[in-house]
N, C-alpha and C positions, 0 to 999 in steps of 0.2 A: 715376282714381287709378293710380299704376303700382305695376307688383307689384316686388316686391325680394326673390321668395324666393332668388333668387344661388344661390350655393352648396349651399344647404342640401338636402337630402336631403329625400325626401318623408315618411320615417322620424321626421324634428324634427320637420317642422313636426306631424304627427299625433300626436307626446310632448306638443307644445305646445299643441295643441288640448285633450288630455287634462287640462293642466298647470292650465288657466286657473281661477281659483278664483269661476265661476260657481254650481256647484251649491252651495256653500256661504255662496255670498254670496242667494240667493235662497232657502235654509232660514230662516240666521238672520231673514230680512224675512218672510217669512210666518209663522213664531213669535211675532212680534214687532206682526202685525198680525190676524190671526186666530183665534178662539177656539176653534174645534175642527175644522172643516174646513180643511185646509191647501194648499197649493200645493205645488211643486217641480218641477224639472227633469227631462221624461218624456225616457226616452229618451235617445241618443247625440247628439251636433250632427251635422250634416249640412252638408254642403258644397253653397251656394247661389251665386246672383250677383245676385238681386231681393229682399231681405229686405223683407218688410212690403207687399208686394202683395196687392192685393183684403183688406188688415185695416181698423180702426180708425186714429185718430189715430197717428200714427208720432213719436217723438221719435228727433233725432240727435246724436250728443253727439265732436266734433271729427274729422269726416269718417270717423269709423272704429268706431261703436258706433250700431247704430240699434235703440228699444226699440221692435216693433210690435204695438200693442194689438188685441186681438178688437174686431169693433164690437159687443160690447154688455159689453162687457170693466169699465166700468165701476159698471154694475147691477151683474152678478154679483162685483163685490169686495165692494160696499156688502154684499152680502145672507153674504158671508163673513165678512165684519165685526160685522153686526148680527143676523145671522140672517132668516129669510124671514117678513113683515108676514104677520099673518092675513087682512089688506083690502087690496091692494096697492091698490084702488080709492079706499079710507079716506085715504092718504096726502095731506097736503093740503101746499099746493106750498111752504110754509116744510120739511115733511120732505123733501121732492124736494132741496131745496136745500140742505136738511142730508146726507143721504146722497153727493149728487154731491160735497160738497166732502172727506168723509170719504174715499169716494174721492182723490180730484188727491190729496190730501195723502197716500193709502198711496204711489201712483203717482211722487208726486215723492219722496218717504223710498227707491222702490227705484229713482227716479235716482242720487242722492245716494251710497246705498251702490253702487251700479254703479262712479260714478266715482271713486269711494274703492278698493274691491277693483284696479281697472285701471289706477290711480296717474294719475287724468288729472281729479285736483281740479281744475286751475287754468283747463279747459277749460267751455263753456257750454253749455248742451245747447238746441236749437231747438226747437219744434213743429213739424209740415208733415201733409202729407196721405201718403193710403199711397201709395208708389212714389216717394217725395220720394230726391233725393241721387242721386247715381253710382253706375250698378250696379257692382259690383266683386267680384272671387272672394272670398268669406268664409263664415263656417261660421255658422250658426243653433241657437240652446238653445230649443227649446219649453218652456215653463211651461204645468201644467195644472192643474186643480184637483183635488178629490178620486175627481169621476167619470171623470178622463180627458181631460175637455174641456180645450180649449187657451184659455187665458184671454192670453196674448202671447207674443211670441218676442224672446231677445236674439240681432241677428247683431253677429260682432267680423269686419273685415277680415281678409284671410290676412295683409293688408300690418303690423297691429296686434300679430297672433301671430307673426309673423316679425322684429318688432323686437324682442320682447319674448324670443325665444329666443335671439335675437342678443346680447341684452345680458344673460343670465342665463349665458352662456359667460364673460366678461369679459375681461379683456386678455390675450395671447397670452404667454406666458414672455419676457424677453429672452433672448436666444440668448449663451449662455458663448464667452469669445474661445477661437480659434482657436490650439492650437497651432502653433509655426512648424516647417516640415517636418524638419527635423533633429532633432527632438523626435521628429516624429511617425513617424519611420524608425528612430529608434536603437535600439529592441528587433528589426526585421527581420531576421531572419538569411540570413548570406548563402554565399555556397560559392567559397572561397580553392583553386587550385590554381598548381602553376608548368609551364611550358611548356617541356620540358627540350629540345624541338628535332623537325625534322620531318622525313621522308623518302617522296619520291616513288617509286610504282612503279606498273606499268601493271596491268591486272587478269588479264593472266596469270600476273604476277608473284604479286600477293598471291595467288591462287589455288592457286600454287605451294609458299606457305609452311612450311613445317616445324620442328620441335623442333631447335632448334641452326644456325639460320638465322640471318645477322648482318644486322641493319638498321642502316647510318649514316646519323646523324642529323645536320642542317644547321650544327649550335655546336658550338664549342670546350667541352672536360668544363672547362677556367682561365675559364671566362669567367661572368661571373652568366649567369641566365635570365630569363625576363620569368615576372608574376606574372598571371594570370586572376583576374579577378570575375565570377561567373555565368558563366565558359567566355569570356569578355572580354576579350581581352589591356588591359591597363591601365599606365601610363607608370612603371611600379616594377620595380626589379630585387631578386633572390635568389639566394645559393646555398643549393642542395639539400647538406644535413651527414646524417652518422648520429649518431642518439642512443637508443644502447641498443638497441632492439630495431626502433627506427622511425625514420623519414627527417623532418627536420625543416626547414623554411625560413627563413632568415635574412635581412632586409633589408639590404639596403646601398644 
């Protein structure tokens, strides 16, 4: 199988691991099929790559869920079911055969809710032996019973829980248009001066400078000036007025 965790952060996919609604999908079935001693989910999942080696009977259910039973996985459901024969010797092989089926049938009732909780009804679940399928990185739930023992394990693909957090983000925002730049500049502010004229001197000169010193400058006082944008010269003219107590520029 190939892996698709992409993008994702190793942060999802262990939300996702967490997210998976395994341990409540294996309460309600053991509630449901047990009468006082119960099963459930020991423990954390675990990150494996061989689900269901050295067990029982394995079922796999669309390349991406494999349930692996204890080998004796189905005795001990029968006896959680029915409780423990006083003669297990007594049993005579129409009970053998009642119990085994009580069994398959809890066994297939926690297939059924498996591919109901994982949204993958429409999918078929196979039998095979243990170590059946493609090993691939996924994580493992042990179910045990009430002493602890591990009566089977569900592993789910990383490839399974990374689709599934994939799709639980949903579709990305559309993206709002785009202002057009004169839009997007017209609150900018900017810095308007006028360039009243310039005068060269060598650096003894300005060095020389003093209070009452004349600098002429390259323009006629009759003639406009040129106008700066950010210190800019720019293809606009002005005269320099006084107005009241401050100098003001006038386009022409």
């Amino acid at each position: 199988m190939t892996q698709i965790r992409s993008w994702l952060p190793a942060e999802a996919v262990q939300r996702g691991v967490r997210d998976m609604p395994l341990r409540a999908c294996v309460r309600d079935w053991a509630s449901s099929w047990f009468a006082s001693a119960q099963a459930d989910v020991s423990g954390d999942p675990v990150a494996t790559t061989a689900p269901g080696a050295g067990r029982g009977t394995c079922w796999q259910l669309a390349e991406d869920v494999v349930l692996a039973l204890a080998a004796d996985a189905e005795a001990r459901l029968a006896t959680l079911m029915v409780g423990t024969p006083d003669d297990p010797a007594a049993l005579t092989v129409a009970d053998r055969a009642l119990l085994d089926g009580a069994a398959q049938a809890c066994i297939a009732d926690l297939r059924t809710r498996l591919a109901a909780a994982l949204r993958l009804g429409g999918a078929a679940w196979r039998g095979g032996a243990p170590g059946d399928g493609a090993a691939a990185p996924c994580w493992t739930w042990r179910v045990a019973d009430g002493r602890g023992i591990t009566l089977l394990e569900i592993a789910l693909t990383e490839e399974l829980i990374v689709r599934r957090v994939r799709a639980a983000l949903g579709p990305a925002p559309a993206p709002g248009a785009l202002a057009s730049l004169a839009t997007a500049m017209s609150d900018q502010p900017v810095a308007i001066s006028a360039l009243v004229g310039r005068s060269r001197l060598t650096t003894t000169e300005l060095a020389g400078l003093a209070c009452g010193d004349v600098l002429v400058l390259d323009r006629d006082l009759d003639k406009p000036v040129d106008i700066a944008v950010e210190h800019r010269p720019k293809p606009l003219r002005c005269t320099v007025d006084r107005q009241d107590d401050r100098l003001q520029l006038t386009i022409v």
